[in-house]
VOKOLNU-121117 format. One record per residue (C-alpha): residue number from 1; residue in three letters; z, x, y. Coordinates in steps of 0.5 Angstrom, whole numbers, always signed. Layout:
REM residues N
+-------+------+-------+-------+-------+
: kolgu : lose :     z :     x :     y :
+-------+------+-------+-------+-------+
:   NUM :  ALA :     Z :     X :     Y :
...
+-------+------+-------+-------+-------+
END
This chain:
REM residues 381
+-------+------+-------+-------+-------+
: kolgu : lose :     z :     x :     y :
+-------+------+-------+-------+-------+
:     1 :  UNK :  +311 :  +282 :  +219 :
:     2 :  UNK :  +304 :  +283 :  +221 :
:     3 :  UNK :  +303 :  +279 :  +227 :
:     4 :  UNK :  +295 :  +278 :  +231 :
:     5 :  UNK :  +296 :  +276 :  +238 :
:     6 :  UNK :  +290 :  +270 :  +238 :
:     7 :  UNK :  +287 :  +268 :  +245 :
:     8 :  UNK :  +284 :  +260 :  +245 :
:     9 :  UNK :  +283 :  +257 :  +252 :
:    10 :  UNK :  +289 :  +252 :  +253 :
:    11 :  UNK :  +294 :  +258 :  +249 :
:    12 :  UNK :  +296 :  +263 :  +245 :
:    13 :  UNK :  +299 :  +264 :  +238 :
:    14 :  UNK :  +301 :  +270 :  +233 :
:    15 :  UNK :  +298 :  +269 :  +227 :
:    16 :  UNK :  +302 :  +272 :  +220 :
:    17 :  UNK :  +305 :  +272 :  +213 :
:    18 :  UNK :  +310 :  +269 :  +211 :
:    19 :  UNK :  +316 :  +270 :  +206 :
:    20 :  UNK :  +317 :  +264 :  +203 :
:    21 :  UNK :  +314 :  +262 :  +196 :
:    22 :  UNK :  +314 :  +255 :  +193 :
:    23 :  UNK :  +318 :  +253 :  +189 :
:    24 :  UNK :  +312 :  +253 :  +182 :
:    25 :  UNK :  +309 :  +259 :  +180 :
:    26 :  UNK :  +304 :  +259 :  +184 :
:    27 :  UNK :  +301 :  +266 :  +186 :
:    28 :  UNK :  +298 :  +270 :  +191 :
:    29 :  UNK :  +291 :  +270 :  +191 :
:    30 :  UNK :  +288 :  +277 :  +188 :
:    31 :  UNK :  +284 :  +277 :  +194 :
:    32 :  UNK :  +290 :  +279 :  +200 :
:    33 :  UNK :  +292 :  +284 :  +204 :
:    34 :  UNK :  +297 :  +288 :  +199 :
:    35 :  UNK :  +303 :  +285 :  +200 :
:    36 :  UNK :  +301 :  +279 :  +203 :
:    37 :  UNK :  +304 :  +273 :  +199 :
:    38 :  UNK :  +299 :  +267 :  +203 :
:    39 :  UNK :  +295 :  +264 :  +199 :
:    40 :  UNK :  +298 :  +263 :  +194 :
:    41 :  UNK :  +294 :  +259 :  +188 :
:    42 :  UNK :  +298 :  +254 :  +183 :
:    43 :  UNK :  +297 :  +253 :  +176 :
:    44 :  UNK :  +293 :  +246 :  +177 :
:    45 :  UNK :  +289 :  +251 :  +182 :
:    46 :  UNK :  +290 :  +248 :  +189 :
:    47 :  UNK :  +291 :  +253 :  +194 :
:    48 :  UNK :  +297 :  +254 :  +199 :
:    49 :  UNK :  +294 :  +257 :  +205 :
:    50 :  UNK :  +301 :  +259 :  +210 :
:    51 :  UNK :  +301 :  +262 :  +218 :
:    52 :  UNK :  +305 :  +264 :  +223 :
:    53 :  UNK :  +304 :  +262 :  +230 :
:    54 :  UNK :  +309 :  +258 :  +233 :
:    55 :  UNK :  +306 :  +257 :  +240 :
:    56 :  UNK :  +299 :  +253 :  +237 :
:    57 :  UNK :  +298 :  +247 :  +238 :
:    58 :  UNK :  +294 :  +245 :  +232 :
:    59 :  UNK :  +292 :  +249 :  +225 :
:    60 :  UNK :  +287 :  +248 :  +222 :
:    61 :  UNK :  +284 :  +252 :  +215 :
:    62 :  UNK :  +276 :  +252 :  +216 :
:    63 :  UNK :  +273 :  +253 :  +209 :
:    64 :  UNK :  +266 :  +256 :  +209 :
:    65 :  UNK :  +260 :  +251 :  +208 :
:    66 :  UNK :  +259 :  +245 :  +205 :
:    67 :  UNK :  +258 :  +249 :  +198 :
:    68 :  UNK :  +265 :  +251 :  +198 :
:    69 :  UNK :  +270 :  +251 :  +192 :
:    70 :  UNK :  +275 :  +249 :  +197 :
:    71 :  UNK :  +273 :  +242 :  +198 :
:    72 :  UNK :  +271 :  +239 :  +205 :
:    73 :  UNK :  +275 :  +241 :  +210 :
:    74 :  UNK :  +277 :  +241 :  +215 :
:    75 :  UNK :  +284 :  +242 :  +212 :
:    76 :  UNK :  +289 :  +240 :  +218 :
:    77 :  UNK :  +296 :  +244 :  +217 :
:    78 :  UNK :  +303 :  +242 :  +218 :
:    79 :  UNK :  +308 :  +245 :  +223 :
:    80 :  UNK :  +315 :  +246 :  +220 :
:    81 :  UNK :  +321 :  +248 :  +225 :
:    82 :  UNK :  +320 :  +255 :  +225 :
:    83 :  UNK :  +313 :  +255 :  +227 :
:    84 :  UNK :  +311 :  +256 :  +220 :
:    85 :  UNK :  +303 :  +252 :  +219 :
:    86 :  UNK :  +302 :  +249 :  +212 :
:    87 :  UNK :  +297 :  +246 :  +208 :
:    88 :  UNK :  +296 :  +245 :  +201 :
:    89 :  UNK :  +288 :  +243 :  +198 :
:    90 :  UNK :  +286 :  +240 :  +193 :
:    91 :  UNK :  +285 :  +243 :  +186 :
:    92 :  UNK :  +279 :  +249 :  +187 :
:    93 :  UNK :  +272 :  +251 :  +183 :
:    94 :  UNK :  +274 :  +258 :  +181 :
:    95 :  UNK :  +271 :  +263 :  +184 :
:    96 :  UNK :  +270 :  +267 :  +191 :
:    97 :  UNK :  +271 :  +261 :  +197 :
:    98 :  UNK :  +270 :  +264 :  +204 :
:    99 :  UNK :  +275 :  +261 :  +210 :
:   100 :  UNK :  +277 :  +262 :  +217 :
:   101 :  UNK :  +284 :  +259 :  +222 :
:   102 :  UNK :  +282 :  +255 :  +227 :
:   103 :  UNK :  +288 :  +256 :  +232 :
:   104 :  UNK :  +288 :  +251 :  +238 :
:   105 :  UNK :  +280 :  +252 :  +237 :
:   106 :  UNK :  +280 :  +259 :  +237 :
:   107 :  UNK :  +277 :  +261 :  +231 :
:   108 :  UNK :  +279 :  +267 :  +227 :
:   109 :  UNK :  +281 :  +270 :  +220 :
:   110 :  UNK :  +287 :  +270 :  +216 :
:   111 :  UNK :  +291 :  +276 :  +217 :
:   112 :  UNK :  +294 :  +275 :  +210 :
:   113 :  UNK :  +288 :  +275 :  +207 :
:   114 :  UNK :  +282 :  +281 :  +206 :
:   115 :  UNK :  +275 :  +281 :  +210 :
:   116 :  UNK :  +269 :  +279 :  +207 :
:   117 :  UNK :  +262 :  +280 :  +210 :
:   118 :  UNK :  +259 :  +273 :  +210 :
:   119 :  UNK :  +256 :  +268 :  +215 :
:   120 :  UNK :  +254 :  +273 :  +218 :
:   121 :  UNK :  +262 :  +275 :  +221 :
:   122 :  UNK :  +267 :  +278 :  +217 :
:   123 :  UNK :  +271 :  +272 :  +214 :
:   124 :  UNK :  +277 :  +271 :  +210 :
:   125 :  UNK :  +276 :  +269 :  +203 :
:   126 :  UNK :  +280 :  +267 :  +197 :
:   127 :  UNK :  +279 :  +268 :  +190 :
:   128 :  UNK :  +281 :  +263 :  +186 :
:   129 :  UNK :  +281 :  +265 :  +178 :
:   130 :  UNK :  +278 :  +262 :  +172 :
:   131 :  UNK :  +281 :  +262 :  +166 :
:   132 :  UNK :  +276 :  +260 :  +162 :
:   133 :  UNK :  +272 :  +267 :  +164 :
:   134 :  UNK :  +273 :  +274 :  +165 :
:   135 :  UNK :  +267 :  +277 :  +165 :
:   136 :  UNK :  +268 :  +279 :  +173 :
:   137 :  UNK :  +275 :  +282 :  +172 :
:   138 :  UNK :  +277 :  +289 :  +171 :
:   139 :  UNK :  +279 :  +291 :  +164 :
:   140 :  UNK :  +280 :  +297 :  +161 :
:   141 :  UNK :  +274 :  +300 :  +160 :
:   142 :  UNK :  +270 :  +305 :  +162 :
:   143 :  UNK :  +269 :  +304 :  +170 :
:   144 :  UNK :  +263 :  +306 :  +174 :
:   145 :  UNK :  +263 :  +307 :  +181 :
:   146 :  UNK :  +260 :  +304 :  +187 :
:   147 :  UNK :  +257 :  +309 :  +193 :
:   148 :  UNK :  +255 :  +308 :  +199 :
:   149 :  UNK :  +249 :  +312 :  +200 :
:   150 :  UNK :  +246 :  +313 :  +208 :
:   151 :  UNK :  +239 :  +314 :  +208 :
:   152 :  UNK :  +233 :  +314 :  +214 :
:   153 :  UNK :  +228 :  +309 :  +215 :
:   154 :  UNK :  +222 :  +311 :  +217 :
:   155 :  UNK :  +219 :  +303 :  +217 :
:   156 :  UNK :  +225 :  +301 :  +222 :
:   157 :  UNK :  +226 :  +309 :  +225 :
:   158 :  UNK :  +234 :  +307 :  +224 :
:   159 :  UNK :  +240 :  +310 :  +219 :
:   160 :  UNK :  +241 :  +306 :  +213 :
:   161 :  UNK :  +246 :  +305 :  +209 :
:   162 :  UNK :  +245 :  +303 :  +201 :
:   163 :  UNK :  +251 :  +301 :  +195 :
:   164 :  UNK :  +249 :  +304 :  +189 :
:   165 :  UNK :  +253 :  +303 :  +182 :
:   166 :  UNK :  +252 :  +308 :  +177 :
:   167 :  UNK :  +254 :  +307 :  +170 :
:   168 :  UNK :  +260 :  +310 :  +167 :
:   169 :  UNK :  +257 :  +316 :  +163 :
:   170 :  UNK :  +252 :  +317 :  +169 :
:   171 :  UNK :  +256 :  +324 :  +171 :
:   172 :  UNK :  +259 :  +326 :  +165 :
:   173 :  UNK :  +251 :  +326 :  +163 :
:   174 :  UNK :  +247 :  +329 :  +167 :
:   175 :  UNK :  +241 :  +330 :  +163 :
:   176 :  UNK :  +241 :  +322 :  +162 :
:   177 :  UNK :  +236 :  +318 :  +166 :
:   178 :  UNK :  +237 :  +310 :  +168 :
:   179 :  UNK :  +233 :  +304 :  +170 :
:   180 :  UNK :  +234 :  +302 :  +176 :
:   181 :  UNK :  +237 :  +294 :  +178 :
:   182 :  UNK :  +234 :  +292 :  +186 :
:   183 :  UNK :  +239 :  +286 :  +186 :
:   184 :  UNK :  +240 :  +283 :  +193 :
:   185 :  UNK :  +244 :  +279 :  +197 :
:   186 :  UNK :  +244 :  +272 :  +201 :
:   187 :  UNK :  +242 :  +270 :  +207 :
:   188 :  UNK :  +250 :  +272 :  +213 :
:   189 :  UNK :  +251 :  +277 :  +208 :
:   190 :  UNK :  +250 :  +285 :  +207 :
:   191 :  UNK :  +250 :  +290 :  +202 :
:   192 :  UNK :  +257 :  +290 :  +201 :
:   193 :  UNK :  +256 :  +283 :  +198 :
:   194 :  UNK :  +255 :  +284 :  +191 :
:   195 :  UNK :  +260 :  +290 :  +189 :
:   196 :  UNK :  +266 :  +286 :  +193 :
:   197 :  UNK :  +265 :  +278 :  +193 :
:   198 :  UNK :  +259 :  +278 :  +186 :
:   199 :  UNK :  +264 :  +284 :  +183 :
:   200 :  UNK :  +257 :  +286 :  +180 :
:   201 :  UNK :  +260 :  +292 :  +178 :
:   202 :  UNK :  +266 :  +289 :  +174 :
:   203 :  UNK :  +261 :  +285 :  +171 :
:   204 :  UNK :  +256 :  +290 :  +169 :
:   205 :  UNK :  +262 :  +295 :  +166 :
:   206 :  UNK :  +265 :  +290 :  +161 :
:   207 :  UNK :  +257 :  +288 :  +159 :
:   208 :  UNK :  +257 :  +296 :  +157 :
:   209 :  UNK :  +263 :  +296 :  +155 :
:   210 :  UNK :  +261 :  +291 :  +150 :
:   211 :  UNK :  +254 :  +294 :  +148 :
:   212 :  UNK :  +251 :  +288 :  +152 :
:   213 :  UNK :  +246 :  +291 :  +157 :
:   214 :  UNK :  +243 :  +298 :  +158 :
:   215 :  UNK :  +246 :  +303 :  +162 :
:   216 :  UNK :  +243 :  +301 :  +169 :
:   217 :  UNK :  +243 :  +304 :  +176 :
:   218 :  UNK :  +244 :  +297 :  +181 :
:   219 :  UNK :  +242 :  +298 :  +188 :
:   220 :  UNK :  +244 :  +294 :  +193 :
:   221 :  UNK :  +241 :  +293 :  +201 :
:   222 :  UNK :  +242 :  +290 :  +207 :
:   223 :  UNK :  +235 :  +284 :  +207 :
:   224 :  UNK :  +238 :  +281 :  +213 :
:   225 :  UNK :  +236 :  +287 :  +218 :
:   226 :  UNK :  +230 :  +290 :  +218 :
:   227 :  UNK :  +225 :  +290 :  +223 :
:   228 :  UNK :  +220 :  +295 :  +226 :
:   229 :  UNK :  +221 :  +299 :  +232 :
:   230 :  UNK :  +220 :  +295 :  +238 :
:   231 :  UNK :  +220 :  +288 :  +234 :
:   232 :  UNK :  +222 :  +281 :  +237 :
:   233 :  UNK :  +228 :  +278 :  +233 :
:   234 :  UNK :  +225 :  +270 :  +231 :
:   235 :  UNK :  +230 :  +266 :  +235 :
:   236 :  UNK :  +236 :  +263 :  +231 :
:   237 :  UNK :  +239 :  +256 :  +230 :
:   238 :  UNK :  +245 :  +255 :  +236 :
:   239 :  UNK :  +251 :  +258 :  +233 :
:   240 :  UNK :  +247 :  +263 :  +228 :
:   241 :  UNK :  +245 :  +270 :  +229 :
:   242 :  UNK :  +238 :  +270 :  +228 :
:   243 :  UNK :  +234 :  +274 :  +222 :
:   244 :  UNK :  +231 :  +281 :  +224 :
:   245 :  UNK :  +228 :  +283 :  +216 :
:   246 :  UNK :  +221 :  +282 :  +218 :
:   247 :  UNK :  +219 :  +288 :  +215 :
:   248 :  UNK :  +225 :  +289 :  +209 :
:   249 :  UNK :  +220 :  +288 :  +203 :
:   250 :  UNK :  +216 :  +295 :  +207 :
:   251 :  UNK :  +223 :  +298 :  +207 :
:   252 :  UNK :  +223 :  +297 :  +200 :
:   253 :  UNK :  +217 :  +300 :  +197 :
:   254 :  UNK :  +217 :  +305 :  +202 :
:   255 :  UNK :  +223 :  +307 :  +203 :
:   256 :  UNK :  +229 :  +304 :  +198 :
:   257 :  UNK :  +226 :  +305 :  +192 :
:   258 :  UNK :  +223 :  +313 :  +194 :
:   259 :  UNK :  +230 :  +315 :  +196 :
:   260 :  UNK :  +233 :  +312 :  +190 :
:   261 :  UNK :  +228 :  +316 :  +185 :
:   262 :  UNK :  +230 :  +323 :  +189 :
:   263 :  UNK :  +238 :  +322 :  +190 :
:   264 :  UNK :  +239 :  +319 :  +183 :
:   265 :  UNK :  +236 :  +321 :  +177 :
:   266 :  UNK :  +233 :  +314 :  +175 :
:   267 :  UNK :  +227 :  +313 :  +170 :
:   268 :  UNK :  +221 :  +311 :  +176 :
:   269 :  UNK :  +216 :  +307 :  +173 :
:   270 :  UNK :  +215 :  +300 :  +172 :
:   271 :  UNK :  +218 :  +299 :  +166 :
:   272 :  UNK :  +224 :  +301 :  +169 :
:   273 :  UNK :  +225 :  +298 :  +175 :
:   274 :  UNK :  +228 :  +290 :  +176 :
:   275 :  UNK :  +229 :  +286 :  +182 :
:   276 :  UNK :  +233 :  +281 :  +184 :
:   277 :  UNK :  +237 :  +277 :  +188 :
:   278 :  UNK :  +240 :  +270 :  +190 :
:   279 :  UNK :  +238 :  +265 :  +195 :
:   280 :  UNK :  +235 :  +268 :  +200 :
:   281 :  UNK :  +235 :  +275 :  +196 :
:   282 :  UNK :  +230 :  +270 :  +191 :
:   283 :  UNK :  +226 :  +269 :  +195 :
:   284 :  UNK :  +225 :  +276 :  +197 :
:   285 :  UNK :  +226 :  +278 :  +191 :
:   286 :  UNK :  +220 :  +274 :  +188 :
:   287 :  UNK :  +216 :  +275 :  +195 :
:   288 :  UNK :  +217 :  +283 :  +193 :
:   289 :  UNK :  +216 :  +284 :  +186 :
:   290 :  UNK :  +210 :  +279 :  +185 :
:   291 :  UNK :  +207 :  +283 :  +190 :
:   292 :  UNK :  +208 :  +290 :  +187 :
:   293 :  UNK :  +207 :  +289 :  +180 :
:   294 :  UNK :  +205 :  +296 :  +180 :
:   295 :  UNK :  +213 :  +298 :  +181 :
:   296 :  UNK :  +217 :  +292 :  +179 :
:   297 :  UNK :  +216 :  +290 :  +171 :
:   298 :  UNK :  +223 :  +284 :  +171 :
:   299 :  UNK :  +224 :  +279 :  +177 :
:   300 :  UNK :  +230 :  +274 :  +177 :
:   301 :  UNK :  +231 :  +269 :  +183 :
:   302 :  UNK :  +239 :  +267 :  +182 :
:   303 :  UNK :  +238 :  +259 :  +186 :
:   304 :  UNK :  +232 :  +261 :  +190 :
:   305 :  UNK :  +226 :  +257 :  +190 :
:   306 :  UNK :  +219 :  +258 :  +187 :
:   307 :  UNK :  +214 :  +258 :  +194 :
:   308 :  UNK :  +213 :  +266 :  +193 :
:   309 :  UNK :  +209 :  +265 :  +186 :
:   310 :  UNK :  +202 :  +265 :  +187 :
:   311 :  UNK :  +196 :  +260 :  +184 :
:   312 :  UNK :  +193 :  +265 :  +179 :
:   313 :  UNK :  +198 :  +267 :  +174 :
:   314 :  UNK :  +194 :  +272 :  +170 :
:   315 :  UNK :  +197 :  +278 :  +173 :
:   316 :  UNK :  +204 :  +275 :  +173 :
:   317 :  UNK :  +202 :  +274 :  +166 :
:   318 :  UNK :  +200 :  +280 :  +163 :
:   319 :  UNK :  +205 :  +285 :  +167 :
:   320 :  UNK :  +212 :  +282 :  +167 :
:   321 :  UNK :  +217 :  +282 :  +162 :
:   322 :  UNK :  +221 :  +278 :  +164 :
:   323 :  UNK :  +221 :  +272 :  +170 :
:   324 :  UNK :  +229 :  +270 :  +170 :
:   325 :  UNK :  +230 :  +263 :  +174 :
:   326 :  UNK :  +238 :  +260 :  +174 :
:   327 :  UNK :  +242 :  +255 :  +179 :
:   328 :  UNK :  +248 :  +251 :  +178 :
:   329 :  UNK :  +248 :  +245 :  +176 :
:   330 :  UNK :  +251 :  +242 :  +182 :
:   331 :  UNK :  +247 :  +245 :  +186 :
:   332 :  UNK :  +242 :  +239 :  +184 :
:   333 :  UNK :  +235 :  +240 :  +189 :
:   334 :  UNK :  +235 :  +248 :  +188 :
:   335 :  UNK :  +237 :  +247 :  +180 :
:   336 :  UNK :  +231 :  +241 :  +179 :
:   337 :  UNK :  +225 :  +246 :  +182 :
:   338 :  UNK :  +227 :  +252 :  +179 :
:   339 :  UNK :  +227 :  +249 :  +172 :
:   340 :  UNK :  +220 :  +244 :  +173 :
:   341 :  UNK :  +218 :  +251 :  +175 :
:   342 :  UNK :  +220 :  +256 :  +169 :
:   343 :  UNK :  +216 :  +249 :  +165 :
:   344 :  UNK :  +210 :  +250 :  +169 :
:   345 :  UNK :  +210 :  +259 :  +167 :
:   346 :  UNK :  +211 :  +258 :  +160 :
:   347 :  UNK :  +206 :  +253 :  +159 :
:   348 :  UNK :  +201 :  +259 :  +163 :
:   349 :  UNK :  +205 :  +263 :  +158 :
:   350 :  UNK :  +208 :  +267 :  +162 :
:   351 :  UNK :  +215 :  +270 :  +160 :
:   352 :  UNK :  +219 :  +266 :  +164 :
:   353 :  UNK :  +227 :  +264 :  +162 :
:   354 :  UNK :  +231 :  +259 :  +165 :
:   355 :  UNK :  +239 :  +259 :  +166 :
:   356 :  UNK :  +244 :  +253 :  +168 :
:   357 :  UNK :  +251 :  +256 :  +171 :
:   358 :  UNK :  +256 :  +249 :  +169 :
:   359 :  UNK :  +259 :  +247 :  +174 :
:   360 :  UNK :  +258 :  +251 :  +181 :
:   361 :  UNK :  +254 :  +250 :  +187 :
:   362 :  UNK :  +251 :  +255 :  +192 :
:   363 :  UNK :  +256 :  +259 :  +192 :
:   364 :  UNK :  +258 :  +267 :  +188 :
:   365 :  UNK :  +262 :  +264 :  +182 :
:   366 :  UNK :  +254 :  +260 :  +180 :
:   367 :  UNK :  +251 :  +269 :  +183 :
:   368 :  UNK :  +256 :  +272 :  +178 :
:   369 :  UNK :  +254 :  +267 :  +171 :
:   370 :  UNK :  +247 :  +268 :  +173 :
:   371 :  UNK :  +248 :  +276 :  +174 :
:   372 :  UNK :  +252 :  +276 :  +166 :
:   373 :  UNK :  +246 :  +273 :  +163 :
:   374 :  UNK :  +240 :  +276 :  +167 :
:   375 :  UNK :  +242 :  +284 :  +166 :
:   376 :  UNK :  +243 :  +284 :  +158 :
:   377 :  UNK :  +236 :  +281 :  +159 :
:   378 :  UNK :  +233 :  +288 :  +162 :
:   379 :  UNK :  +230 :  +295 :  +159 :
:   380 :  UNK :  +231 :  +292 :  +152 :
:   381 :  UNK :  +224 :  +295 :  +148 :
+-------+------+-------+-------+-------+
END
């Protein structure tokens, strides 16, 4: 049995994974360690969280934010006479949810579960299935592969580290050259978010497998550290870490994207180069593909907002093939201002799409459906 001793200020307690299994057929969420049997999702989609600690006082699940699909938490656990702590949510949006314990106000993450990097921590998360949708799972078909690439910066004068998806034929062809997808995270996140909370390349090898979308490589990068040698972080809100990505648009354009076009053989003009991200990573999506319409001819915003575009549409117009805008329908204030803004493109003519993800707020279920639309929509001629 997998024990973590836990510190708090008024106790102890040993957190682990329990044997026992409800009686319903609910099952363990794809998103634990392996082996684990908590979380356990039922068929009505509650989940039932499950830890050991007998020497706590309190338990409580901590769901990740006001947009979870777990509900408003905290979610109190209940004790039973072996120290086993239990509670049972109502049913959940599908989807990606992160979580954490708070044991006797200690906070800390849920042993039976894998980590994700989110809100700026390793955090728990569950995976809670959607049996509607299956773009985002592994199916047997033709596998690309996600690489992790280490690079030196010479904006920051630090080592770097890049996730890289290549398409599946990419080392069975070596004479084939690739589009190039720059698709970034969201602000607490990194560049491991979309490959494991996004499930980006799941997505992309069953729209390949289905001749949906063109054979890309996607490149993902870390656009919450990158700050210039001897630079003063902003401050940050009380509990957060700032910001230090002053200079990530330079480390795009001057580093990523000439270290992509020399270790992987990408297709290197304008045409075939995208960029887009969701959230924060719209933001610096739009602030860096709207500045360099030389190198970027595709920008999409997953959930982000419009300040970055400029009063004079005309370049905009007349250089980009395709400015993407989506949200979900239940985040409302993001949804409203990026439709109002895909209206007031098209009536200046420029190529402008808007997309509605049903259902989902700020969160990777709305990332991932904004992702199925987008990509199909890139290097077509």
């Amino acid at each position: 049995m997998l024990r973590v001793l836990l510190f708090a200020a008024a106790a102890a307690a040993v957190c682990g994974m329990s044997a026992a299994q409800p009686a319903d057929d609910a099952r363990p969420a794809t998103s634990n360690v392996p082996g684990a049997e908590y979380p356990r999702i039922h068929p009505d989609l509650r989940v039932t969280f499950r830890v050991h600690a007998p020497e706590a006082q309190k338990v409580q699940v901590i769901p990740g934010g006001n947009d979870n699909g777990l509900g408003k938490g905290p979610f109190d656990m209940t004790r039973d006479g072996q120290g086993y702590w239990t509670a049972t949510t109502a049913p959940a949006v599908p989807g990606f949810h992160y979580y954490w314990l708070l044991v006797d106000g200690f906070a800390c993450n849920d042993p039976s579960s894998r980590t994700f990097f989110g809100w700026n921590k390793e955090s728990s998360g569950v995976e809670v299935p959607d049996r509607a949708l299956d773009f985002y799972d592994p199916k047997d078909v033709p596998h690309g592969e996600v690489r992790s690439r280490w690079y030196f910066s010479k904006t920051t004068g630090r080592w770097r580290r890049a996730m890289v998806y290549t398409p599946p034929d990419y080392d069975r062809n070596p004479r084939a050259r690739y589009p190039v997808l720059y698709l970034q995270h969201g602000s607490g996140e990194n560049e491991r978010g979309w490959s494991e909370q996004g499930r980006m390349n799941f997505i992309l090898d069953n729209l390949l497998a289905e001749k949906k979308a063109q054979p890309m490589i996607v490149v993902m990068e870390n656009g919450m550290v990158a700050s210039r040698p001897g630079a003063t972080p902003a401050p940050a809100q009380p509990g957060s870490r700032p910001r230090q990505n002053e200079a990530f648009p330079e480390v795009v354009v001057s580093d990523l994207i000439p270290m992509t076009d020399a270790a992987y053989r990408t297709l290197s003009d304008r045409e075939h180069r995208a960029i887009a991200g969701l959230s924060m990573g719209a933001g610096q999506a739009l602030q860096i593909g709207i500045a360099n319409l030389d190198k970027f001819a595709y920008i999409g915003a997953f959930s982000g907002v419009s300040r970055n575009l400029p009063s004079d549409l005309s370049e905009i117009k007349k250089r980009v093939r395709l400015l993407w805008f989506g949200a979900g329908t239940a985040e409302p204030a993001r949804m409203t201002s990026a439709r109002e803004t895909v209206e007031m493109l098209k009536k200046a003519g420029v190529a402008a799409v808007w997309f509605e993800a049903p259902g989902t707020s700020h969160e990777w279920q709305t990332w991932r459906k904004c992702l199925y639309d987008f990509a199909p929509r890139l290097f077509r001629k």
